[in-house]
N, CA, C and O atoms as a Tripos MOL2 file, in Angstrom:
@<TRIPOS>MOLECULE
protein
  260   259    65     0     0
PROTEIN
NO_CHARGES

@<TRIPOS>ATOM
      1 N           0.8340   -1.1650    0.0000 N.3       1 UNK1
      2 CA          0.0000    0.0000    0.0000 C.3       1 UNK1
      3 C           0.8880    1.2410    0.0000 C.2       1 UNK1
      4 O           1.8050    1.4850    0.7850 O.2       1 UNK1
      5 N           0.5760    1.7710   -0.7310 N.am      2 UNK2
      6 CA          0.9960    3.2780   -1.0540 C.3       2 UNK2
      7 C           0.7140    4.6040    0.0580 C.2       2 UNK2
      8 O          -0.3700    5.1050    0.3560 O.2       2 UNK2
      9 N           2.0900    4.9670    0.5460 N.am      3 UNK3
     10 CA          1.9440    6.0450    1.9330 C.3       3 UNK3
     11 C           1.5020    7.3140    1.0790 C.2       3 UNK3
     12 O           1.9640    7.6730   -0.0050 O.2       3 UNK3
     13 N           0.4100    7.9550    1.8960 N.am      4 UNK4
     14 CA         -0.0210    9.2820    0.8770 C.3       4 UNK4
     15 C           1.1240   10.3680    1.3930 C.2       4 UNK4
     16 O           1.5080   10.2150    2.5530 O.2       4 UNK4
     17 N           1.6130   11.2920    0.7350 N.am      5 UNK5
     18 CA          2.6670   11.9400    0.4870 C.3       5 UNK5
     19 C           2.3550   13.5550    0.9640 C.2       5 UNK5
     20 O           2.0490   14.0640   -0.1150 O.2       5 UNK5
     21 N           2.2860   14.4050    1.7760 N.am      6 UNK6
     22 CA          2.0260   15.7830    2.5610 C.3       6 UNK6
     23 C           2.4760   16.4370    0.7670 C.2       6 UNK6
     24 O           3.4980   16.1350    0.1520 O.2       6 UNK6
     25 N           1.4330   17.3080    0.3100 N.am      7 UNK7
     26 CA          2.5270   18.1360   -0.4600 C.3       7 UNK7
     27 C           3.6450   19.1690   -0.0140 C.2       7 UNK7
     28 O           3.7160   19.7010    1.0940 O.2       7 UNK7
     29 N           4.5280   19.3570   -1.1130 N.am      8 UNK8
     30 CA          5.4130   20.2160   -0.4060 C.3       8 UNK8
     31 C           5.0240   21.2490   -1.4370 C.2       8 UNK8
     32 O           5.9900   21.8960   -1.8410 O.2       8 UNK8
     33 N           3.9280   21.5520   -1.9350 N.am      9 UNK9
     34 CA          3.8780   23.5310   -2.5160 C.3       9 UNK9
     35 C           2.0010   23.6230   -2.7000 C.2       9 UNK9
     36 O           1.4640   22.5160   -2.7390 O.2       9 UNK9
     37 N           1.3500   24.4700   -2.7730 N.am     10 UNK10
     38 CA         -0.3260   24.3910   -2.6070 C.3      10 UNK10
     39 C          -0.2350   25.6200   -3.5110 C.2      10 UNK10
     40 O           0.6000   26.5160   -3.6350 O.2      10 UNK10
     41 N          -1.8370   25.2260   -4.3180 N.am     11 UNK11
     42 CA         -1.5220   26.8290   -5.3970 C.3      11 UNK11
     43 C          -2.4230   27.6820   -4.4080 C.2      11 UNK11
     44 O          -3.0700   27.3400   -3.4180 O.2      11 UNK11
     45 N          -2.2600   28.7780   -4.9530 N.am     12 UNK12
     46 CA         -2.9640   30.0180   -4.4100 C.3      12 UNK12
     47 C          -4.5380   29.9520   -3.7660 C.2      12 UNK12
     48 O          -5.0070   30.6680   -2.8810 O.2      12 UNK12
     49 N          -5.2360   28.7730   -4.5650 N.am     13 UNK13
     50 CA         -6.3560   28.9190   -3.9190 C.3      13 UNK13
     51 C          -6.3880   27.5110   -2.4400 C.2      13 UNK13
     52 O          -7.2050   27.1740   -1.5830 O.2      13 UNK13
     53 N          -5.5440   27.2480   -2.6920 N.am     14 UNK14
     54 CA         -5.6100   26.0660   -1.7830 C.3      14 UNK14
     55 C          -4.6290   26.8320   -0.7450 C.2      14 UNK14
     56 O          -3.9810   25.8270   -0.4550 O.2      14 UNK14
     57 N          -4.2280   27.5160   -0.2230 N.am     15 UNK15
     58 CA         -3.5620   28.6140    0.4150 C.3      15 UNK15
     59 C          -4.3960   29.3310    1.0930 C.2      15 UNK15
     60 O          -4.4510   29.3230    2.3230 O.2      15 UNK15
     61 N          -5.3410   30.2270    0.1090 N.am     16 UNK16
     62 CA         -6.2970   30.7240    0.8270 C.3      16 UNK16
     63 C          -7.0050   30.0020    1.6160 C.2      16 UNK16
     64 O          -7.1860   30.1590    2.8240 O.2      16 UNK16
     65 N          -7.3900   29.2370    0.9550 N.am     17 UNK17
     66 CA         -8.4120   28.0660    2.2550 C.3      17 UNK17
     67 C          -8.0820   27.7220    3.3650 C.2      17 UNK17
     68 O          -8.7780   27.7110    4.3800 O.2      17 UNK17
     69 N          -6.4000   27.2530    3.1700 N.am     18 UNK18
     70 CA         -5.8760   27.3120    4.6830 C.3      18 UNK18
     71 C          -5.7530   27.9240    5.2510 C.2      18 UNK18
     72 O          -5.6320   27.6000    6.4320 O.2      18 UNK18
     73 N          -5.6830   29.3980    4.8360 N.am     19 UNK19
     74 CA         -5.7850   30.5850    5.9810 C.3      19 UNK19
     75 C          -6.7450   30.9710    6.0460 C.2      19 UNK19
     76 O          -6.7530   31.6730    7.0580 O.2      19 UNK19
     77 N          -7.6840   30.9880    5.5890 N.am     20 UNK20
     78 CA         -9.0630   31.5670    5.6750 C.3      20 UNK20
     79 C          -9.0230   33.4480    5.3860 C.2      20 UNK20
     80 O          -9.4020   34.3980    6.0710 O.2      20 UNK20
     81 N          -8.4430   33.3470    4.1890 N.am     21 UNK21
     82 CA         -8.3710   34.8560    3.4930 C.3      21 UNK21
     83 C          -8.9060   34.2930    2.1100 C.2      21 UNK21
     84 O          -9.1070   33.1590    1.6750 O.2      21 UNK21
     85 N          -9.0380   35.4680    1.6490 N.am     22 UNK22
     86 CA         -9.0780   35.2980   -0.1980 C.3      22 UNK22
     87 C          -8.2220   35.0390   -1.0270 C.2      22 UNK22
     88 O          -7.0800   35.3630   -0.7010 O.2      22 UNK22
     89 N          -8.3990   34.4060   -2.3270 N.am     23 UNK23
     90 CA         -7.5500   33.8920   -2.8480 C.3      23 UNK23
     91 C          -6.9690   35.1040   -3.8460 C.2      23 UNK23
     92 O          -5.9590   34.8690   -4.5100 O.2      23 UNK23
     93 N          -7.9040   36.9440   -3.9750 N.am     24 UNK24
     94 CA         -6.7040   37.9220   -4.0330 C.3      24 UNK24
     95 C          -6.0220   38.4160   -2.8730 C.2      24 UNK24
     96 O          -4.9810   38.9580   -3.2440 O.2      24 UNK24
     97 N          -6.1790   38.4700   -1.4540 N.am     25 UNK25
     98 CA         -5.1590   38.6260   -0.6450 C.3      25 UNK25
     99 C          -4.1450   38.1990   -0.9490 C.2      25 UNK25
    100 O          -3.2150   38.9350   -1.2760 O.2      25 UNK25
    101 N          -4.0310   36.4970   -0.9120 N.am     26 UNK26
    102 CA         -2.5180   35.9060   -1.2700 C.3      26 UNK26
    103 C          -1.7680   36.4030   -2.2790 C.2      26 UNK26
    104 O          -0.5760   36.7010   -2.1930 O.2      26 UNK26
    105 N          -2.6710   36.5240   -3.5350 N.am     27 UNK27
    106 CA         -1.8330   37.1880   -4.4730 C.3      27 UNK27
    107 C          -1.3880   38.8910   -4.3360 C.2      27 UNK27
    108 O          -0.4680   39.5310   -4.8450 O.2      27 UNK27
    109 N          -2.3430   39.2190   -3.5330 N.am     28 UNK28
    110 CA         -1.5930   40.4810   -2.9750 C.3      28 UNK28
    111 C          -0.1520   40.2680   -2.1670 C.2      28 UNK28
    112 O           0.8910   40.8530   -2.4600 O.2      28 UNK28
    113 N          -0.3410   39.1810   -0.9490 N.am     29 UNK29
    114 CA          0.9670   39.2380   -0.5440 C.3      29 UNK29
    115 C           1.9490   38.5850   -1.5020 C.2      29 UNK29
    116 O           3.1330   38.7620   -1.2160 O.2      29 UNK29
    117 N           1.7400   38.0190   -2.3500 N.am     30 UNK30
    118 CA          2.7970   37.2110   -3.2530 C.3      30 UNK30
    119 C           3.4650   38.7050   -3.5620 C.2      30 UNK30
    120 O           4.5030   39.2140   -3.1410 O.2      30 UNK30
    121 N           2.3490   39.2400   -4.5510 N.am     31 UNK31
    122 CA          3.1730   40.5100   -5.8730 C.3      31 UNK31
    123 C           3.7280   41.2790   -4.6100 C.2      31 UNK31
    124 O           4.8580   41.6930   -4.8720 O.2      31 UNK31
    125 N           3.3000   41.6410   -3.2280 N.am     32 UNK32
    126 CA          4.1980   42.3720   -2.7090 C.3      32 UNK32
    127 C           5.5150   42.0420   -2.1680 C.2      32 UNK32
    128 O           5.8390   42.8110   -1.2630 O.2      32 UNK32
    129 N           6.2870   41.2270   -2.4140 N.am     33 UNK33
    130 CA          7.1000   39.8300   -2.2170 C.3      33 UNK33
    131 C           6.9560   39.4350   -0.4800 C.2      33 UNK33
    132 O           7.9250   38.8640    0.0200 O.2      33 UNK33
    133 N           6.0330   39.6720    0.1990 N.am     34 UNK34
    134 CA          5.6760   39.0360    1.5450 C.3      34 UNK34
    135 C           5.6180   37.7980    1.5030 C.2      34 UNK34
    136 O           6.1190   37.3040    2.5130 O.2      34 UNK34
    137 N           5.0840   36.7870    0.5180 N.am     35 UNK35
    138 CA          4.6260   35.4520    0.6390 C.3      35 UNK35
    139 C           5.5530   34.7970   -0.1470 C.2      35 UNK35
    140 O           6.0980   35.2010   -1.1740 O.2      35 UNK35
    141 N           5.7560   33.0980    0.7960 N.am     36 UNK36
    142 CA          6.7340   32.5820   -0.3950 C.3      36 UNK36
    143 C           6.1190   32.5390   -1.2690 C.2      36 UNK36
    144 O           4.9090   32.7500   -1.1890 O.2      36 UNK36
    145 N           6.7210   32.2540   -2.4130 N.am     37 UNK37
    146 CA          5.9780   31.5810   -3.2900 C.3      37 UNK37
    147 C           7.3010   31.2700   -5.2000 C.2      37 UNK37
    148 O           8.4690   31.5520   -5.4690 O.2      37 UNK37
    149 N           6.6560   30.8880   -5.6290 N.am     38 UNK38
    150 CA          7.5520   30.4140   -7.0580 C.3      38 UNK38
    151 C           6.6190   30.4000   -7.9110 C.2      38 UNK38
    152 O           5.4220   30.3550   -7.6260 O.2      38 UNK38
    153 N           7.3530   30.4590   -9.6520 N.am     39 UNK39
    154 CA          6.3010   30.2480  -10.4480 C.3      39 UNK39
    155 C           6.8070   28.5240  -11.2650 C.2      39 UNK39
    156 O           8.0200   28.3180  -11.2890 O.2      39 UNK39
    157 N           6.1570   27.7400  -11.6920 N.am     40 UNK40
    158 CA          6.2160   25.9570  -12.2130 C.3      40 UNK40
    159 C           5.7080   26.2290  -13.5150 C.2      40 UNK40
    160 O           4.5480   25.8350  -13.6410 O.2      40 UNK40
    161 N           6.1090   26.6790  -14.3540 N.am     41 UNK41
    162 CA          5.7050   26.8400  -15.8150 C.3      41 UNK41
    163 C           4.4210   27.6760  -15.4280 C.2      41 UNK41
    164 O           4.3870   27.9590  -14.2310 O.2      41 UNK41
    165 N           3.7700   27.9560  -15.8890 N.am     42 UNK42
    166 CA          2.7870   29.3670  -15.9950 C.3      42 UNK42
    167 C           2.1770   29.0440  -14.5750 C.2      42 UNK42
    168 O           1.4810   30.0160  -14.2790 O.2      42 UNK42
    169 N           2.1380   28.1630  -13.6360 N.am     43 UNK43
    170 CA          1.7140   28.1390  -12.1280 C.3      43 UNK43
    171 C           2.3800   28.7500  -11.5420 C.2      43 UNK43
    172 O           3.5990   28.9100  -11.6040 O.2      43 UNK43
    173 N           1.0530   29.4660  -10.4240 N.am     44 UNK44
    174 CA          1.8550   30.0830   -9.3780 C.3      44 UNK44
    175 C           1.7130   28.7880   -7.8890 C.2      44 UNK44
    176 O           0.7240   28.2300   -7.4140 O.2      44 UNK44
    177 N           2.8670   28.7300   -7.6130 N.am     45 UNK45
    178 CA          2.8450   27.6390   -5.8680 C.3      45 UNK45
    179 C           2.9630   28.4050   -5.0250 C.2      45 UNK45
    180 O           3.1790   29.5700   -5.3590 O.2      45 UNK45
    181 N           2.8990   28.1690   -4.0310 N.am     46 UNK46
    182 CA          2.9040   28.4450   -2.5190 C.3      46 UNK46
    183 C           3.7900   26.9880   -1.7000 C.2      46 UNK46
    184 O           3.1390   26.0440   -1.2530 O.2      46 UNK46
    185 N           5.5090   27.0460   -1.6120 N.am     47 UNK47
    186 CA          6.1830   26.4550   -0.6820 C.3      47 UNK47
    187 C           5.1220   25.8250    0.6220 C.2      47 UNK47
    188 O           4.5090   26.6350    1.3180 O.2      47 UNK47
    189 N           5.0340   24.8780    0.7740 N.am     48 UNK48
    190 CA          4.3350   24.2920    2.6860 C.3      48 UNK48
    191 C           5.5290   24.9330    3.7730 C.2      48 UNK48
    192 O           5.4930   25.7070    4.7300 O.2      48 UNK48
    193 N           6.3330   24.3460    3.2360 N.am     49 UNK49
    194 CA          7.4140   24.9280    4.8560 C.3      49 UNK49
    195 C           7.5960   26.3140    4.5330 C.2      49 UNK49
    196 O           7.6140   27.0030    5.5530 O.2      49 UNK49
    197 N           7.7540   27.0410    3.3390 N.am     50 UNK50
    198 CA          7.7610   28.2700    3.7070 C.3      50 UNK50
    199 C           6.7190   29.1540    4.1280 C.2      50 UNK50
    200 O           7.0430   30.2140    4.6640 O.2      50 UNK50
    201 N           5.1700   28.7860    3.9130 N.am     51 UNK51
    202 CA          3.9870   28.8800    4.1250 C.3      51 UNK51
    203 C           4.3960   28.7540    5.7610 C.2      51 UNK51
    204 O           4.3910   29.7950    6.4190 O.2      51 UNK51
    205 N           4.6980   27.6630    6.3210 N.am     52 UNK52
    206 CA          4.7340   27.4530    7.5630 C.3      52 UNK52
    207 C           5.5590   28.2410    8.3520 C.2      52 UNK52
    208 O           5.1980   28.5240    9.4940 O.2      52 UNK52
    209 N           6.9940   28.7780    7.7470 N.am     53 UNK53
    210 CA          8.1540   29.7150    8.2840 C.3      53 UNK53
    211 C           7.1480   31.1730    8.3680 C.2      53 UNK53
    212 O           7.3110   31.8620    9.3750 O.2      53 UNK53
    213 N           6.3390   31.5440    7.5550 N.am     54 UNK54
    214 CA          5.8130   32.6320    7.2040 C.3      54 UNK54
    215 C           4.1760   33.0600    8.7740 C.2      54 UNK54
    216 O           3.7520   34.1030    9.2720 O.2      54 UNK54
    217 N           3.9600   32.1280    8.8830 N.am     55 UNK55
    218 CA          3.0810   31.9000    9.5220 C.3      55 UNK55
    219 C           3.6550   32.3160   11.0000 C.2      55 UNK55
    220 O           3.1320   33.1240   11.7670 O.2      55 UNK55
    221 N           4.8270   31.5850   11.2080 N.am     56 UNK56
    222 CA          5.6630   31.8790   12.2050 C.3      56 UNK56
    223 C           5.9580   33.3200   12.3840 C.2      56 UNK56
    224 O           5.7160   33.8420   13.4720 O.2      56 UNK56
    225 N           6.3830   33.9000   11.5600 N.am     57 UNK57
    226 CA          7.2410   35.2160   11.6000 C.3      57 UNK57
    227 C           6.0040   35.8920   12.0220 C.2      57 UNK57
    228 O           6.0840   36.5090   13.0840 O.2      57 UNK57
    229 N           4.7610   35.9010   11.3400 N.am     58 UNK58
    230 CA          3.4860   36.3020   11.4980 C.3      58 UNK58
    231 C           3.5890   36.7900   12.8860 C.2      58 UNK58
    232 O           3.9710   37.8410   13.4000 O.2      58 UNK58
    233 N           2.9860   35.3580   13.4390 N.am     59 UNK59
    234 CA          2.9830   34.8740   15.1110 C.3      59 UNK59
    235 C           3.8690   35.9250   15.7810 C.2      59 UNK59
    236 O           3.5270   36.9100   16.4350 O.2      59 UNK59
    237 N           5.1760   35.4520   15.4390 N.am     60 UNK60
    238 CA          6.4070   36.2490   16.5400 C.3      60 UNK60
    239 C           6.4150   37.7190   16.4190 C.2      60 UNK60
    240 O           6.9270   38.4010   17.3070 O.2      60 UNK60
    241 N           5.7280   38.3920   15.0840 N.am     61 UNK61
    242 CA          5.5130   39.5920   14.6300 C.3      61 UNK61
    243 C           4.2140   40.6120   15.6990 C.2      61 UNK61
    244 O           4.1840   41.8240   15.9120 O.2      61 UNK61
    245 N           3.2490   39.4750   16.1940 N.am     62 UNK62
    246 CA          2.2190   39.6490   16.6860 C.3      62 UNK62
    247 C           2.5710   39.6970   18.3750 C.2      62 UNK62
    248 O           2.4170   40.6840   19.0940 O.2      62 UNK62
    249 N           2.9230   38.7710   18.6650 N.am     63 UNK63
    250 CA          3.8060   38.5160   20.2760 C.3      63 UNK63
    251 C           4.7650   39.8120   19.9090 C.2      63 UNK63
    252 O           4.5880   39.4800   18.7370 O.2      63 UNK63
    253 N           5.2660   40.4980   19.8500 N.am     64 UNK64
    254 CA          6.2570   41.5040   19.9360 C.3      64 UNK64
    255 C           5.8620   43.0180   19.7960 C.2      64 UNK64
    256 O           6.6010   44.0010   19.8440 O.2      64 UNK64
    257 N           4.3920   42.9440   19.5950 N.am     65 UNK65
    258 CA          3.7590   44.0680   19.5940 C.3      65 UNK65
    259 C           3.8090   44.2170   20.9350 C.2      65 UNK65
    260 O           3.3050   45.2070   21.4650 O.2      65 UNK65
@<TRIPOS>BOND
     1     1     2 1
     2     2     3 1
     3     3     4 2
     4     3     5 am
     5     5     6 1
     6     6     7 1
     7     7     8 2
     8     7     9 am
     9     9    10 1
    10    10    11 1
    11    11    12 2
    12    11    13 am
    13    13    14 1
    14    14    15 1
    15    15    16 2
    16    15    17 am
    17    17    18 1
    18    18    19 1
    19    19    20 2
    20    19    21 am
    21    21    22 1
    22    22    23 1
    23    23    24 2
    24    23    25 am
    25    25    26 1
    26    26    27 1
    27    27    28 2
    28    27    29 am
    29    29    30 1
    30    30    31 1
    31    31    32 2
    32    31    33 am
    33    33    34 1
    34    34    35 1
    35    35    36 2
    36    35    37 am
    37    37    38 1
    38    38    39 1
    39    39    40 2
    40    39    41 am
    41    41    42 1
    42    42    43 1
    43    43    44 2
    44    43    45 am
    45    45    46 1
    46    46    47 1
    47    47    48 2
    48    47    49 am
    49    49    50 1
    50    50    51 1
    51    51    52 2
    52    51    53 am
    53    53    54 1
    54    54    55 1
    55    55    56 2
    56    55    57 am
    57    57    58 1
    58    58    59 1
    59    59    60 2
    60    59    61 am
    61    61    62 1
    62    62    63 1
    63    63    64 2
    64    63    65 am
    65    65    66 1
    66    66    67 1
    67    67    68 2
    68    67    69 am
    69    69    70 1
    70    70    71 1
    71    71    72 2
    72    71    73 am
    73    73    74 1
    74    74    75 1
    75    75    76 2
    76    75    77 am
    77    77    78 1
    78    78    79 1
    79    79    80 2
    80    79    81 am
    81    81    82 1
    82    82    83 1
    83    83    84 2
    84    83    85 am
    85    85    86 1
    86    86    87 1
    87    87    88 2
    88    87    89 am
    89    89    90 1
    90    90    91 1
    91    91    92 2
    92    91    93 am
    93    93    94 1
    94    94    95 1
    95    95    96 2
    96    95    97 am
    97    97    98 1
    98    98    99 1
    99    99   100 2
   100    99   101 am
   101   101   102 1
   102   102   103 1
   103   103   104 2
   104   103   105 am
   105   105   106 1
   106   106   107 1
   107   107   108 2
   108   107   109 am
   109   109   110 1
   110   110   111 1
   111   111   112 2
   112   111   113 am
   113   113   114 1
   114   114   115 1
   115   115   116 2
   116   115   117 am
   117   117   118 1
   118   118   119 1
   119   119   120 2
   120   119   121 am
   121   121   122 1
   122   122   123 1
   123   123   124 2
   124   123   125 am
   125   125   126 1
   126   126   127 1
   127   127   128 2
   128   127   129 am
   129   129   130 1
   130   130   131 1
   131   131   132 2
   132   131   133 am
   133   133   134 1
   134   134   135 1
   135   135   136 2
   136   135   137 am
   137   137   138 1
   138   138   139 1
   139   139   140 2
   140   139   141 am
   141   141   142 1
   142   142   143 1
   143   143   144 2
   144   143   145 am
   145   145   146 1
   146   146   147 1
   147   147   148 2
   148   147   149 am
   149   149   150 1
   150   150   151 1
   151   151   152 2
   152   151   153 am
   153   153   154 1
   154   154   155 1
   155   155   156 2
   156   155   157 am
   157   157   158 1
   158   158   159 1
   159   159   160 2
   160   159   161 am
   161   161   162 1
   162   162   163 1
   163   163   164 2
   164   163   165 am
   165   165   166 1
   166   166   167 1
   167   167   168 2
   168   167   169 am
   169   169   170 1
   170   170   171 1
   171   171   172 2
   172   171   173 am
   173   173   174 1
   174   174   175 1
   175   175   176 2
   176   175   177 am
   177   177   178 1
   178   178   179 1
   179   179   180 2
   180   179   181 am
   181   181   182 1
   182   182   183 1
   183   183   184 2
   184   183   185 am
   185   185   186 1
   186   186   187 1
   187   187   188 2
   188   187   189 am
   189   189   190 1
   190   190   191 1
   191   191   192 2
   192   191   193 am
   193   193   194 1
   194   194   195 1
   195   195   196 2
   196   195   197 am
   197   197   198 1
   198   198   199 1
   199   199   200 2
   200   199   201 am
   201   201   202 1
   202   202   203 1
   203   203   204 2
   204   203   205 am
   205   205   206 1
   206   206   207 1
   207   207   208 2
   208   207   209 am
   209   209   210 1
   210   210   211 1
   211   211   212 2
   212   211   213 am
   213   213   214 1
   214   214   215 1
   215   215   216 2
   216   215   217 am
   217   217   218 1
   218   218   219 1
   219   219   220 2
   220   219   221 am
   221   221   222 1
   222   222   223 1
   223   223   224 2
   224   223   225 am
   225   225   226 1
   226   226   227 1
   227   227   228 2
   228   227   229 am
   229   229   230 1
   230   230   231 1
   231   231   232 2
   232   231   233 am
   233   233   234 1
   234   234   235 1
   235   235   236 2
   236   235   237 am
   237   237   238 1
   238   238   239 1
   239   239   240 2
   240   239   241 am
   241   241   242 1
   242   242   243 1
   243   243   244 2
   244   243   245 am
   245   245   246 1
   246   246   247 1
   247   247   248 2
   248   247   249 am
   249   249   250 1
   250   250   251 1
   251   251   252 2
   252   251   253 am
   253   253   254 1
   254   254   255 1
   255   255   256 2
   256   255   257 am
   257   257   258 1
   258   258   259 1
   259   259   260 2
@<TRIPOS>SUBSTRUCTURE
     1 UNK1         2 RESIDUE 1 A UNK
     2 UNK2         6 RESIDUE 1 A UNK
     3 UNK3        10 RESIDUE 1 A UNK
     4 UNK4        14 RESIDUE 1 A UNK
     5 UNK5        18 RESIDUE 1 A UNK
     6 UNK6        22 RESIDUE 1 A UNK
     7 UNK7        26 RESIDUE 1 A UNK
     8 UNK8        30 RESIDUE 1 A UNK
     9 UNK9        34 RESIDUE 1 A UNK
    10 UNK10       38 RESIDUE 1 A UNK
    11 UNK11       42 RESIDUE 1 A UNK
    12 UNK12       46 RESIDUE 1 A UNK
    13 UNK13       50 RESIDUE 1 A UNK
    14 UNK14       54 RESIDUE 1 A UNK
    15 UNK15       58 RESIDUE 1 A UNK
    16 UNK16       62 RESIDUE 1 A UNK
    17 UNK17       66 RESIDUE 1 A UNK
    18 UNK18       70 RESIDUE 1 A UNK
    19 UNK19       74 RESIDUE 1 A UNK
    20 UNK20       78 RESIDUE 1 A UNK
    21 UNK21       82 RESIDUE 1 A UNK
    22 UNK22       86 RESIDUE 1 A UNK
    23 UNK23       90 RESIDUE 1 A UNK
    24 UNK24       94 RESIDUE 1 A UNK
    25 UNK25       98 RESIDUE 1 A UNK
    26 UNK26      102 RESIDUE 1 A UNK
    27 UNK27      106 RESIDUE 1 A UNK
    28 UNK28      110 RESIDUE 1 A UNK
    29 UNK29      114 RESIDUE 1 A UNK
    30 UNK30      118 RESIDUE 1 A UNK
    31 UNK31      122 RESIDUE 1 A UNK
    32 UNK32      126 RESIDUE 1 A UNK
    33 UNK33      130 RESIDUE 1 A UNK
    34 UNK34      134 RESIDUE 1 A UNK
    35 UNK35      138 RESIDUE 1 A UNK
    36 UNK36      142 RESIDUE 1 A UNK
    37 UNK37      146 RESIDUE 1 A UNK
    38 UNK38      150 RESIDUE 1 A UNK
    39 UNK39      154 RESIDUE 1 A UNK
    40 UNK40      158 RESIDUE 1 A UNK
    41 UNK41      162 RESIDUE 1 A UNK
    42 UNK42      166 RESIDUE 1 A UNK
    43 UNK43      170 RESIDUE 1 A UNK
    44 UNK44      174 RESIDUE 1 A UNK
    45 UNK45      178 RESIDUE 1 A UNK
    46 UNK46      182 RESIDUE 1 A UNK
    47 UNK47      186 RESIDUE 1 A UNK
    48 UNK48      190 RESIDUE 1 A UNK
    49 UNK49      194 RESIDUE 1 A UNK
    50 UNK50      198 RESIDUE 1 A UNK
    51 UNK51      202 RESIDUE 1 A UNK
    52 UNK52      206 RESIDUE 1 A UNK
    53 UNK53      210 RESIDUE 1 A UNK
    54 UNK54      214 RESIDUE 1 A UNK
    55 UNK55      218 RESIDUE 1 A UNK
    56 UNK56      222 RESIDUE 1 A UNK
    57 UNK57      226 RESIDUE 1 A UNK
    58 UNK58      230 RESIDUE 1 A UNK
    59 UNK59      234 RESIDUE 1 A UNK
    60 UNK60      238 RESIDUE 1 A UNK
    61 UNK61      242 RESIDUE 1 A UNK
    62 UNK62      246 RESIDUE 1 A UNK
    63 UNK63      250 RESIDUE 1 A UNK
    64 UNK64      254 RESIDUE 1 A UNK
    65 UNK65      258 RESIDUE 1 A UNK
């Protein structure tokens, strides 16, 4: 049996969903270079661990207020 595999990049709308924003927010933070992200031949991805590093900085951004 075949182990199912975590992806390691989510496109833009599958991004939004996990954060529970819109799927032009993200692309707002992409074009403002805030969000990871890469382009895969005319796709835009969204990195998981950098999604996850990003989330963090968020957090520690928020605690430091």
């Amino acid at each position: 049996m075949a182990d199912k595999l975590d992806p390691l990049a989510v496109s833009p709308a599958e991004c939004a969903r996990l954060l529970g924003i819109s799927r032009p927010k993200v692309y707002d933070l992409i074009n403002q270079g805030r969000f990871p992200s890469f382009k895969l031949g005319s796709r835009t991805l969204i990195s998981v661990d950098g999604l996850r590093e990003w989330i963090s900085r968020q957090t520690q951004a928020e605690v430091n207020i």
